[in-house]
C-alpha positions as CSV (number, residue, x, y, z in Angstrom):
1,X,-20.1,-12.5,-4.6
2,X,-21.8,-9.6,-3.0
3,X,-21.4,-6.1,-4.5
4,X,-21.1,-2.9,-2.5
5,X,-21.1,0.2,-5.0
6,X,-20.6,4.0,-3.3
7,X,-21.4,6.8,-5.7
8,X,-18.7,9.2,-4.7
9,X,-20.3,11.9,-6.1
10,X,-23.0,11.4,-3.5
11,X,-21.5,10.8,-0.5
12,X,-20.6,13.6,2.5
13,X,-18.1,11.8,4.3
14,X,-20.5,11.3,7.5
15,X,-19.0,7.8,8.1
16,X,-22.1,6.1,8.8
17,X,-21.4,3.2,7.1
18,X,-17.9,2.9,8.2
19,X,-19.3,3.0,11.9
20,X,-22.3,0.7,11.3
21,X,-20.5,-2.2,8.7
22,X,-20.8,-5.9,11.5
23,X,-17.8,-6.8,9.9
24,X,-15.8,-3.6,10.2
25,X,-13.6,-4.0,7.0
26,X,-16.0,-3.2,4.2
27,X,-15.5,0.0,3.4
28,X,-12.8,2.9,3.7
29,X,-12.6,6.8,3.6
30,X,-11.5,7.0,-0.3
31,X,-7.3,9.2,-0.6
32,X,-8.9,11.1,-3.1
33,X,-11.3,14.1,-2.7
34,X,-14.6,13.9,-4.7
35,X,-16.4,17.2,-6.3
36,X,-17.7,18.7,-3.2
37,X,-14.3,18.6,-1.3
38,X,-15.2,15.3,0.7
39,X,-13.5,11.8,1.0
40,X,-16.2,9.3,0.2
41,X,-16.3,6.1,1.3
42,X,-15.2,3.1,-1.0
43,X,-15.6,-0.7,-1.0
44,X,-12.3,-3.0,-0.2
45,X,-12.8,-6.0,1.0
46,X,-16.0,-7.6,-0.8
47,X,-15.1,-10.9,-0.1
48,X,-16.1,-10.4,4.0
49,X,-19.2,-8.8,2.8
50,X,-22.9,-10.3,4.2
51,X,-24.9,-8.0,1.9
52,X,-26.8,-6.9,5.2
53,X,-27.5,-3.5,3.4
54,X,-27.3,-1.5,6.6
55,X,-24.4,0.8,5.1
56,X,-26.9,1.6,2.7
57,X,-29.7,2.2,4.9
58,X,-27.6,4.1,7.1
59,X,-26.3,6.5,4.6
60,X,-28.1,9.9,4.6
61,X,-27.5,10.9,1.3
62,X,-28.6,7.5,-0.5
63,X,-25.0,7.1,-2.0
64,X,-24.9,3.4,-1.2
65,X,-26.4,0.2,-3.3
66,X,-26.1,-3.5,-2.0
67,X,-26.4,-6.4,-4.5
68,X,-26.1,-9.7,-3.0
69,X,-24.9,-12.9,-4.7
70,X,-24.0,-11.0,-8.4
């Protein structure tokens, strides 16, 4: 199975990833608010995920790490 892993510490909110996933449903704006007052992005549905790494190449702050077939 593929592995998506956000570091929430990391991430801004910008949504990038959110916006650029091809299958839509990989990852969500988090209920919770990290240290810097932003909702980061989490993974949900890893079972949909291609491990196309564009949510990671997308994501400004480097917050995102793709392993494929763990």
């Amino acid at each position: 199975m593929n592995r998506v892993t956000v570091d929430r510490e990391m991430c801004k909110e910008c949504e990038y990833c959110l916006h650029f996933c091809p299958k839509g449903t990989i990852l969500k704006k988090s209920t919770t608010v990290n240290k810097m007052g932003y909702y980061p992005a989490e993974a949900v549905d890893m079972t949909d995920c291609i491990a196309c790494g564009i949510c990671a190449s997308v994501c400004p702050e480097g917050a995102i790490t793709v392993e494929k077939n763990i």
